[in-house]
C-alpha positions as CSV (number, residue, x, y, z in Angstrom):
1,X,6.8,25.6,13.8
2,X,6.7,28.6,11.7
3,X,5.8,28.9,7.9
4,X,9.1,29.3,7.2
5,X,10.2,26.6,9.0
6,X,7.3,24.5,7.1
7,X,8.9,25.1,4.2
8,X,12.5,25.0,5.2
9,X,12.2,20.8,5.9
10,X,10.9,21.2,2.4
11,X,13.4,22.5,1.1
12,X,15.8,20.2,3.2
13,X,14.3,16.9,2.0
14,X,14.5,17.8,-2.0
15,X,18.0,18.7,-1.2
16,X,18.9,15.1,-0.1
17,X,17.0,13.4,-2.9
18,X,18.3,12.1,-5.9
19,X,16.6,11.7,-8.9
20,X,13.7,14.5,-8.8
21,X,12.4,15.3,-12.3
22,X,11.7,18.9,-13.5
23,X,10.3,20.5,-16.8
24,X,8.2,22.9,-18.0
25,X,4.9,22.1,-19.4
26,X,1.7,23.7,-19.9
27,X,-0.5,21.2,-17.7
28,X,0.7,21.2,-14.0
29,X,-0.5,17.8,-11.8
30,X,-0.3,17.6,-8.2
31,X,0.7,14.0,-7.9
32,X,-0.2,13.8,-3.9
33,X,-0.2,10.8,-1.7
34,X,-2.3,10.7,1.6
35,X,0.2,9.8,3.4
36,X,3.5,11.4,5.1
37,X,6.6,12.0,3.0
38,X,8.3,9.0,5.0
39,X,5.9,6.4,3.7
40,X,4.5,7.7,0.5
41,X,8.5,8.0,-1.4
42,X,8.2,4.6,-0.2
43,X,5.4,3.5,-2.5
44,X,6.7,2.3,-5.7
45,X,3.8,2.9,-7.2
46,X,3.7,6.7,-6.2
47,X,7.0,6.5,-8.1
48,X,5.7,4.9,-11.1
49,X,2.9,7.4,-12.3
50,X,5.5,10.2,-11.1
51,X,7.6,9.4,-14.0
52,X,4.6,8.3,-16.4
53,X,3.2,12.0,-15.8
54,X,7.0,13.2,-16.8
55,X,6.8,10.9,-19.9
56,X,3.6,13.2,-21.0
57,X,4.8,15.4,-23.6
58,X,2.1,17.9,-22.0
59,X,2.2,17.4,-18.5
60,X,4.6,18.3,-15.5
61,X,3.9,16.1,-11.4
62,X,4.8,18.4,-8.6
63,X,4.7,15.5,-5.3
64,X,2.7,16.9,-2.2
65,X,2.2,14.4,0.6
66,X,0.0,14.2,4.2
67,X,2.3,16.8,6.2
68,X,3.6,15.6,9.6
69,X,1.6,17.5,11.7
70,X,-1.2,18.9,9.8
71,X,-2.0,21.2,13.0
72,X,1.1,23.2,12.4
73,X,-0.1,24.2,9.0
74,X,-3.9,25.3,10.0
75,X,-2.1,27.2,13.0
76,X,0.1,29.1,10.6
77,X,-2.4,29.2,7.8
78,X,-0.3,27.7,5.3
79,X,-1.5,25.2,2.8
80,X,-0.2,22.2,1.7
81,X,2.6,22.9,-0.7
82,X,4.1,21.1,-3.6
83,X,8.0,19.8,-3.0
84,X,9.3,20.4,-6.4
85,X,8.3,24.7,-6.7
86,X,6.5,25.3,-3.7
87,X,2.6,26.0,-4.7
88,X,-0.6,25.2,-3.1
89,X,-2.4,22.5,-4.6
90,X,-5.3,24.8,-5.3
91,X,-3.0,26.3,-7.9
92,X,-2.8,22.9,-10.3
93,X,-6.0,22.5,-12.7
94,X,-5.3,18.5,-11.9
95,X,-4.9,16.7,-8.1
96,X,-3.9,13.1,-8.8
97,X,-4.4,11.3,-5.7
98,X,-2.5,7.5,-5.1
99,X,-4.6,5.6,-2.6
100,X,-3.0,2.3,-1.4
101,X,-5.9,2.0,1.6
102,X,-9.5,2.7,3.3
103,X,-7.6,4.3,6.1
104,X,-6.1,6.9,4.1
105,X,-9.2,9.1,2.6
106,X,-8.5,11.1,6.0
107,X,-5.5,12.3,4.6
108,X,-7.5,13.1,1.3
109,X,-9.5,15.4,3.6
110,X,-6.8,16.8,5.1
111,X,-5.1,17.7,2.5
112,X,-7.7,19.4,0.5
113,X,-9.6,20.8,3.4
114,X,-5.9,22.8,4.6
115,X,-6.1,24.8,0.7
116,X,-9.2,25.4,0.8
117,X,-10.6,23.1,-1.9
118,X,-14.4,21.9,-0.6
119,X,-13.9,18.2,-0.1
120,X,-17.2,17.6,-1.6
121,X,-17.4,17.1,-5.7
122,X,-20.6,18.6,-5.6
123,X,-19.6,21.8,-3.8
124,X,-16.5,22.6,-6.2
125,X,-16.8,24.1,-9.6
126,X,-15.0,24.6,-12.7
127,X,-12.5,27.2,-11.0
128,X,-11.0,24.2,-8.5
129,X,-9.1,22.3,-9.8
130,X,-10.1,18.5,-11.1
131,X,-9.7,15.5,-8.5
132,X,-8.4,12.5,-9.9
133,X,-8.1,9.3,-7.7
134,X,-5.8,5.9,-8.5
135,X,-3.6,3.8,-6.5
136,X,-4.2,0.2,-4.8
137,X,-7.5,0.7,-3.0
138,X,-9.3,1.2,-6.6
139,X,-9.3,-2.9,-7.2
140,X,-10.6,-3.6,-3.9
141,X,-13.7,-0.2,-3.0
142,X,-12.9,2.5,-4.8
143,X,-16.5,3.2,-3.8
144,X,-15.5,5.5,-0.5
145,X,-13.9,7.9,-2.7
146,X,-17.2,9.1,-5.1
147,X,-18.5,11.8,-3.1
148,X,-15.2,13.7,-3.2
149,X,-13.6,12.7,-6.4
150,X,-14.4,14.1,-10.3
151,X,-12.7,10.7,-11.9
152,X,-10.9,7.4,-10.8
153,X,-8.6,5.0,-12.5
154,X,-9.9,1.9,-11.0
155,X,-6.6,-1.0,-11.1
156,X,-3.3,0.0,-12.8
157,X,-2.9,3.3,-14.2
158,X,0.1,3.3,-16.2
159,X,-1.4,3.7,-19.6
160,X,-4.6,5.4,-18.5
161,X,-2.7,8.4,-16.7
162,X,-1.9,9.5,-20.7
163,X,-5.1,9.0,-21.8
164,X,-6.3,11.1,-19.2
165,X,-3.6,13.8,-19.7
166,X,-4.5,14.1,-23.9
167,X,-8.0,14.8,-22.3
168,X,-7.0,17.5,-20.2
169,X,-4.2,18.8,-22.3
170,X,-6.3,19.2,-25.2
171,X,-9.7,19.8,-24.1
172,X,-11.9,22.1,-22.7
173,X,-12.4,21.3,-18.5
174,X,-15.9,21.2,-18.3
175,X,-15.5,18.0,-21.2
176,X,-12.8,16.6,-19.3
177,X,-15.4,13.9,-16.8
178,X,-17.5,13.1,-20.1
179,X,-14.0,12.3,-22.1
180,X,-12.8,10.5,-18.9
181,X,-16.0,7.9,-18.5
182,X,-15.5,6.7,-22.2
183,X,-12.4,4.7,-21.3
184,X,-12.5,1.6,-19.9
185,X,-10.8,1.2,-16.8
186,X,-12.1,4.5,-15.7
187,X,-14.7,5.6,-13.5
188,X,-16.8,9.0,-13.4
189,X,-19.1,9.5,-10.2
190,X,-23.1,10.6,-11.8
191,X,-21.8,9.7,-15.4
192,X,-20.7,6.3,-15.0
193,X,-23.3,3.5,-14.9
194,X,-21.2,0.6,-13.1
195,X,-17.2,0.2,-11.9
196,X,-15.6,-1.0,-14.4
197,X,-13.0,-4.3,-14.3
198,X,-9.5,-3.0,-13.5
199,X,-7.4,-1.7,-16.1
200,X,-3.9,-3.5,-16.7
201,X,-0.9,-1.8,-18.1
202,X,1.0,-3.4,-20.7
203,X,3.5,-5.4,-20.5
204,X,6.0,-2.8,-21.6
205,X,5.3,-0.7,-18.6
206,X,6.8,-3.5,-16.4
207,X,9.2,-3.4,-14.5
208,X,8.0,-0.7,-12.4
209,X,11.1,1.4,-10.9
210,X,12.4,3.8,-8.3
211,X,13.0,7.4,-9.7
212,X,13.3,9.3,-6.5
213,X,16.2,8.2,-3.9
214,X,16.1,9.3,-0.3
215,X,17.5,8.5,3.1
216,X,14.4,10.0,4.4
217,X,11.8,7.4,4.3
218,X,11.2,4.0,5.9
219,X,12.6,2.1,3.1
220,X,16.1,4.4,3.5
221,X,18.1,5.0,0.0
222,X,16.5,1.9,-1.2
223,X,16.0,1.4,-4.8
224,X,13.0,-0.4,-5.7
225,X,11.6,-2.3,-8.5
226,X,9.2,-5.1,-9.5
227,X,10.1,-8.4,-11.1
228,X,6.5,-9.5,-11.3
229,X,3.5,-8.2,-11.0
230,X,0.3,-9.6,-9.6
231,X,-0.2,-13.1,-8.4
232,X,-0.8,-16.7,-9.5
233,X,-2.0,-17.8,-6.0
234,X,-5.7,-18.0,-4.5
235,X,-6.3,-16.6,-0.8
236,X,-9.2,-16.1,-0.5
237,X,-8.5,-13.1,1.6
238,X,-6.3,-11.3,-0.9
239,X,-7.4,-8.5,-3.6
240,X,-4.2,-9.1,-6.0
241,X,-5.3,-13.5,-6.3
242,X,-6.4,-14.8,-9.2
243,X,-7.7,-12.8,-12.6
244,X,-9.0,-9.5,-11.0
245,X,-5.2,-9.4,-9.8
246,X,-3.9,-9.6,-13.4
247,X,-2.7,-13.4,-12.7
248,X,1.6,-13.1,-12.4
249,X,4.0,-11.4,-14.7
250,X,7.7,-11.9,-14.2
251,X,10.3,-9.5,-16.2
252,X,13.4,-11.5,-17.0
253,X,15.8,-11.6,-14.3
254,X,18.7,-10.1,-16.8
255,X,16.3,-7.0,-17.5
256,X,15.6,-6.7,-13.4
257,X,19.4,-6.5,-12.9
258,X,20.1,-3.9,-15.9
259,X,17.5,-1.7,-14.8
260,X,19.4,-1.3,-10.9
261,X,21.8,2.3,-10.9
262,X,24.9,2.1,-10.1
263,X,24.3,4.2,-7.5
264,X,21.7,1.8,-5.7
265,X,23.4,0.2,-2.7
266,X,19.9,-1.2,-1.2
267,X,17.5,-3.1,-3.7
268,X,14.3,-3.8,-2.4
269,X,12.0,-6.3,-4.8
270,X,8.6,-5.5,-4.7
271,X,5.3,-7.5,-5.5
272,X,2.5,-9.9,-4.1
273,X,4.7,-13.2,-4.9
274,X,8.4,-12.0,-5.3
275,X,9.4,-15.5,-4.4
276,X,7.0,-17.1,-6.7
277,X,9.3,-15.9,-9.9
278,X,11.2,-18.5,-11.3
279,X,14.3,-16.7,-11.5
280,X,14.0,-15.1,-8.0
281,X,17.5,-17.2,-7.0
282,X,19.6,-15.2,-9.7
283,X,17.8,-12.5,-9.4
284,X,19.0,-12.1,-5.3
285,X,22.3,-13.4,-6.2
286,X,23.1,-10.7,-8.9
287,X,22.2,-7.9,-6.8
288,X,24.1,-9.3,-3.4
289,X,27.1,-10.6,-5.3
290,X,27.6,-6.8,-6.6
291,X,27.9,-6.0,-3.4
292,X,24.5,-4.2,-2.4
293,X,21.8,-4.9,0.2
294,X,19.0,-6.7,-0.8
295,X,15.0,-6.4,0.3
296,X,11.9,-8.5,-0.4
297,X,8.6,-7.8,0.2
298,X,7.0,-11.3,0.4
299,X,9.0,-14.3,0.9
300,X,6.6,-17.2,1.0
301,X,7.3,-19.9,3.5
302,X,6.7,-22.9,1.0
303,X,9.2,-21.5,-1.7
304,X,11.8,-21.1,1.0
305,X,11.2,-24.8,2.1
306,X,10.5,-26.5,-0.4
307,X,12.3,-25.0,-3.5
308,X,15.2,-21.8,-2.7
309,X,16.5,-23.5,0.8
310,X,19.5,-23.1,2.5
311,X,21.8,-20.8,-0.2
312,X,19.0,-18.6,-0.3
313,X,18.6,-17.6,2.9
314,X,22.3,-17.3,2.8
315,X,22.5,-14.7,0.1
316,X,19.7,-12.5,1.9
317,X,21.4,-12.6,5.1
318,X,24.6,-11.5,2.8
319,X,22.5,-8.9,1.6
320,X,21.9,-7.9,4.9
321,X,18.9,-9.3,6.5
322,X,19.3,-9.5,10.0
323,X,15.6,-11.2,10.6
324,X,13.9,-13.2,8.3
325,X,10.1,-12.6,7.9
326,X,7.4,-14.6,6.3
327,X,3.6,-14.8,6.9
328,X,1.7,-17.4,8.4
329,X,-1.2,-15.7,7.8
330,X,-3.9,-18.3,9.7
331,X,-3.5,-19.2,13.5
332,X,-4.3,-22.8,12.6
333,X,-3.8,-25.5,9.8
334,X,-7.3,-25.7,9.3
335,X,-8.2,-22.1,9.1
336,X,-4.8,-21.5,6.7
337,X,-6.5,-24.5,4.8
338,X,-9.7,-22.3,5.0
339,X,-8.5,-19.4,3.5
340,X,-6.0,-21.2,0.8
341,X,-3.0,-20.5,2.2
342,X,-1.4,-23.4,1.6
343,X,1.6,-22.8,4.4
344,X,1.9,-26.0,6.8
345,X,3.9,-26.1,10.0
346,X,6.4,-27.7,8.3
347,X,7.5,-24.9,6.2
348,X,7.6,-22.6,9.0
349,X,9.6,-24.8,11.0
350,X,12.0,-24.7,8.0
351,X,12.1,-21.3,7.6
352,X,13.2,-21.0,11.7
353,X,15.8,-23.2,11.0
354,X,17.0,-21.6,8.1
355,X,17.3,-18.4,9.7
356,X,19.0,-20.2,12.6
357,X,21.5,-21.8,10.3
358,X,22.2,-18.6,8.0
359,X,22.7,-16.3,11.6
360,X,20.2,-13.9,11.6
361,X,18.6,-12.9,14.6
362,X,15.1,-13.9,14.4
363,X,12.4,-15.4,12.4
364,X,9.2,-12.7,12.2
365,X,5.8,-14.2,11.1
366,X,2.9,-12.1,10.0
367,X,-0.4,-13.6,11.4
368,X,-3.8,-12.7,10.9
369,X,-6.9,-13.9,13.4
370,X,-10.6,-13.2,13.6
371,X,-11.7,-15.3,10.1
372,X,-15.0,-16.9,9.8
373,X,-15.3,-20.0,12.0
374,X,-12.1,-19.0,13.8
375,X,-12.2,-20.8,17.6
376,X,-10.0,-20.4,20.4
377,X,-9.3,-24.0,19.9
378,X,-7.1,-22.2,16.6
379,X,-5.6,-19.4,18.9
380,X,-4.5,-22.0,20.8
381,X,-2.9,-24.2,18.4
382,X,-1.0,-20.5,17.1
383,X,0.4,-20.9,20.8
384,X,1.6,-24.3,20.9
385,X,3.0,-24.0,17.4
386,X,5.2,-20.4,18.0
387,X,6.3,-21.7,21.8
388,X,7.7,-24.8,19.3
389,X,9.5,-22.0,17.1
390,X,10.5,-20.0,19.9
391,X,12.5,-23.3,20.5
392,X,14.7,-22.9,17.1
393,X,15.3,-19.5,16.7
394,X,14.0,-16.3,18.6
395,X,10.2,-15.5,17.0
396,X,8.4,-12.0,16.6
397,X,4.3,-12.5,15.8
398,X,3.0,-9.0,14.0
399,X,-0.8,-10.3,14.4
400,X,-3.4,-8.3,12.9
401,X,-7.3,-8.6,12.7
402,X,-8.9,-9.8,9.4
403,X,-10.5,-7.4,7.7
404,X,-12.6,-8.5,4.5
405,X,-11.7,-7.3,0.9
406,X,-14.4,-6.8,-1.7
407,X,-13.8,-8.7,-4.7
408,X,-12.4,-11.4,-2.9
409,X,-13.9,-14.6,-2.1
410,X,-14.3,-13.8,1.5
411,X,-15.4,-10.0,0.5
412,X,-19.1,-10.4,2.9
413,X,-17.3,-12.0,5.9
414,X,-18.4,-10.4,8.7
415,X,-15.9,-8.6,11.3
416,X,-14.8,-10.5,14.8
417,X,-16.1,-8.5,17.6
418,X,-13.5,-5.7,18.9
419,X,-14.2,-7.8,22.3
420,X,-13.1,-11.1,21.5
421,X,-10.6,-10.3,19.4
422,X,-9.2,-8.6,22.9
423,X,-9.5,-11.4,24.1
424,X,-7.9,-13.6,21.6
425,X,-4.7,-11.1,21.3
426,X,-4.8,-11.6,25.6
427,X,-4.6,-15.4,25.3
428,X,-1.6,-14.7,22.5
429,X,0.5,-12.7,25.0
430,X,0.4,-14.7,27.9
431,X,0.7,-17.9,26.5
432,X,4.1,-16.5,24.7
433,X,4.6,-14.0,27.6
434,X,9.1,-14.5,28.0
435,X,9.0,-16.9,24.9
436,X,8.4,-14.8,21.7
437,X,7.6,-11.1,20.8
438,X,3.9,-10.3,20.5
439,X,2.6,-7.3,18.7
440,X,-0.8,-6.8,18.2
441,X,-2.6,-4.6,15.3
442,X,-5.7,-2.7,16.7
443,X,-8.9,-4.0,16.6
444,X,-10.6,-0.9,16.6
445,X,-8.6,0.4,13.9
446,X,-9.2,-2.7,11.9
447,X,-12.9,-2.2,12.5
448,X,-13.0,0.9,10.9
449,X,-10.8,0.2,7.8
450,X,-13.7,-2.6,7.7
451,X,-16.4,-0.4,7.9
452,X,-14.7,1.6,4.7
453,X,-14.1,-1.4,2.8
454,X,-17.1,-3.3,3.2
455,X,-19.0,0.5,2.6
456,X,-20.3,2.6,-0.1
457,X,-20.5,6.3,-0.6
458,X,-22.3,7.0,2.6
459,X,-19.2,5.3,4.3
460,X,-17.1,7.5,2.8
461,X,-19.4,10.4,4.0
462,X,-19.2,8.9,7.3
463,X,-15.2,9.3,7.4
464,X,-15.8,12.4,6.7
465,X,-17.7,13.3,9.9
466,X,-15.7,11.4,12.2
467,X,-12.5,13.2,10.5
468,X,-14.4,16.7,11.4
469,X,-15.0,15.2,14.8
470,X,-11.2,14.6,15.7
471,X,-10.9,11.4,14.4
472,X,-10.9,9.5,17.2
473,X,-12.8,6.2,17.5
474,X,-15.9,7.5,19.7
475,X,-16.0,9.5,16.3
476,X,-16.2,6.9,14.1
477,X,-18.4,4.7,16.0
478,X,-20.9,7.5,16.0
479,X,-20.7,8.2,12.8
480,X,-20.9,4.6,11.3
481,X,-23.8,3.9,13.9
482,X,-26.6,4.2,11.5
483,X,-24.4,1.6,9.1
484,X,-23.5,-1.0,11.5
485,X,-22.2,-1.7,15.1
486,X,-19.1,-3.0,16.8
């Protein structure tokens, strides 16, 4: 693939959007994510400081995303461009960067490293433009980023994205990082003593909505928006629990409804509880009654048992759901009871039969193994209980490895060994080999995202090396071997 032809599916996918956003302002801000264009215009919080950048009387976002194949762009010597005009990022005196996780600070390299800008903060100057880092891995280690980034907005960055663009738009650049460490919720690497707590957008920011609509992304012409934010629960595995979360926030279900376009056929409600609001019921049944397709991003076994039931499940498989997924999230009771997940077999057995009952395909659990304490005695309870499932409806287990969290109760647990948890994802498969579907998440890749979250800044400099190494995990094994082993 040529340049031109780089640019050509450019052009092609802004020609299919709808929505994009164009102005003319005197501060430019490449508003990149590290991630392809098929995932990243899925990210509805990509979205959100899109149009809060807009909003800025001073300030234009041009997107620019992880390209495809990044090869075809060094072979061709063309950098990455912006999708709204066209320009190199090295062009914009501002990079905004959304992070949702560990894994993707190789696509902060990659992106940087193909125009030219040195990936080190302490090898750029004045002339390159400023590096600004945000998004979802901020509450959890925002730590990985500090040798490459001039600024970070650790937690939600709805408000602070203005405050940050008066800075730039009306001071002098080399004020800009001593400006930036003065407000809380921000972080400036050698000016900033300590991370601060995470910052939390007003309420008036909320709901959080699509701007952007594409068929060219995983979540196809859906329209997304939040009807809560945060989370009132306590898993002791989870970033968003508790207080450092924000707690929950629901928006009225009548404001959720009037905030969906007319031209939104697919809804897709996003958040860490969607089924916790109290309104969720009217909510769904106001957007599948008008006739549209309907998504959720976390439907929680209990709720469906114990409090939405039967005409619930209905209305999603109205709105199009073909399988219904939940998360078990713990192989056994007592390592669910462990972690304070609260979901007992008898709410999963509910949710099989109320996927049975409302004709959709196939229940699809989300499981995680390898917690502290974990036994094969578990793994094989996980067996006997799916085989039992398999019995209602036809099951799918997405299994991952755990990988600890900082600021989370469990943030020191230590990682399973790559080699038993081989094991343990064996013993899954061939005790539900011809009775349910089995796909396993990579340990190895779990391992690193570990590494980086569990890290500080000489993890980050180690993801650099392996990145300059290939990538692969011989790479990253060396270059984490003076941190810790596998």
């Amino acid at each position: 693939m040529n340049s031109w032809e780089i640019k050509n599916r450019i052009r092609q996918r802004v020609a299919e959007e709808e929505g994009v956003l164009r102005k003319v302002a005197p501060l430019g801000v490449a508003l990149c994510h590290p991630a392809t264009y098929d995932v990243a215009m899925s990210s509805l919080g990509f979205q959100a400081i899109y149009q809060e950048i807009h909003r800025h009387p001073e300030a234009v976002a041009e997107r620019a995303f992880l390209p495809d194949n990044p090869e075809e762009y060094r072979r061709n010597r063309v950098p990455v461009l912006t999708y709204e005009n066209e320009r190199p990022l090295s062009d914009f005196p501002v990079i905004a960067f959304s992070i949702a996780y560990e894994l993707e600070i190789t696509g902060i390299f990659e992106m940087l490293d193909l125009c030219g800008i040195p990936l080190l903060r302490g090898d750029r100057s004045a002339r390159h433009p400023f590096i600004l880092a945000g998004g979802p891995l901020t509450i959890s280690n925002p730590v990985i980023l500090f040798p490459f980034v001039d600024g970070v907005i650790i937690g939600e960055g709805e408000e602070r994205i203005h405050q940050f663009l008066d800075i730039a738009a009306g001071a002098d650049r080399e004020n800009w990082t001593e400006q930036l460490a003065r407000l809380s919720g921000c972080y400036v690497p050698g000016i900033s003593s300590e991370i601060p707590a995470p910052c939390r957008a007003p309420d008036g920011c909320l709901p959080a909505s699509s701007r952007i609509l594409t068929k060219n992304t995983v979540l196809s012409s859906m329209f997304l928006i939040e009807p809560e934010r945060g989370c009132s629960r306590s898993c002791a595995y989870c970033v968003m629990r508790g207080p450092r979360g924000g707690g929950m926030r629901t928006v009225p279900a009548e404001e959720v409804l009037r905030r969906i376009p007319e031209n939104a056929r697919r809804v897709g409600l996003v958040g860490a509880a969607v089924t916790d609001h109290p309104q969720i019921h009217d909510i769904v049944a106001g957007i599948v009654e008008n006739g549209r397709e309907i998504g959720v991003s976390s439907l929680r076994a209990d709720r469906l048992a114990d409090h939405l039931g039967e005409e619930f499940v209905r209305l999603l498989a109205k709105g199009g759901y073909r399988t219904l997924t939940t998360a078990s999230d713990g192989a056994s009771r007592r390592m669910r009871d462990m972690v304070g997940r609260n979901t007992e077999e008898r709410h999963l057995t509910r949710a099989a039969e109320l996927a049975r009952i409302s004709g959709m395909s196939r229940l699809k659990l989300y499981e995680m193994i390898g917690f502290p304490g974990e036994t094969m005695n578990d793994i094989e309870e996980l067996i006997r209980f799916s085989l039992e499932i398999s019995k209602i409806t036809p099951l799918s287990l997405s299994v991952s490895p755990f990988v600890a969290k900082r600021n989370t109760p469990l943030g020191g647990a230590p990682f399973e060994s790559i080699a038993v948890l081989e094991s343990k994802f064996s013993r899954i498969r061939a005790g539900l080999k011809g009775k349910a579907e089995v796909k396993p998440g990579s340990p190895r890749f779990a391992w690193i995202e570990y590494m980086l979250s569990q890290g500080d800044e000489r993890a980050g400099l180690a993801a650099m090396d392996a990145w300059r190494q290939g990538g692969r995990f011989a790479a990253w094994k060396k270059a984490f071997g003076s941190l810790r082993n596998p």
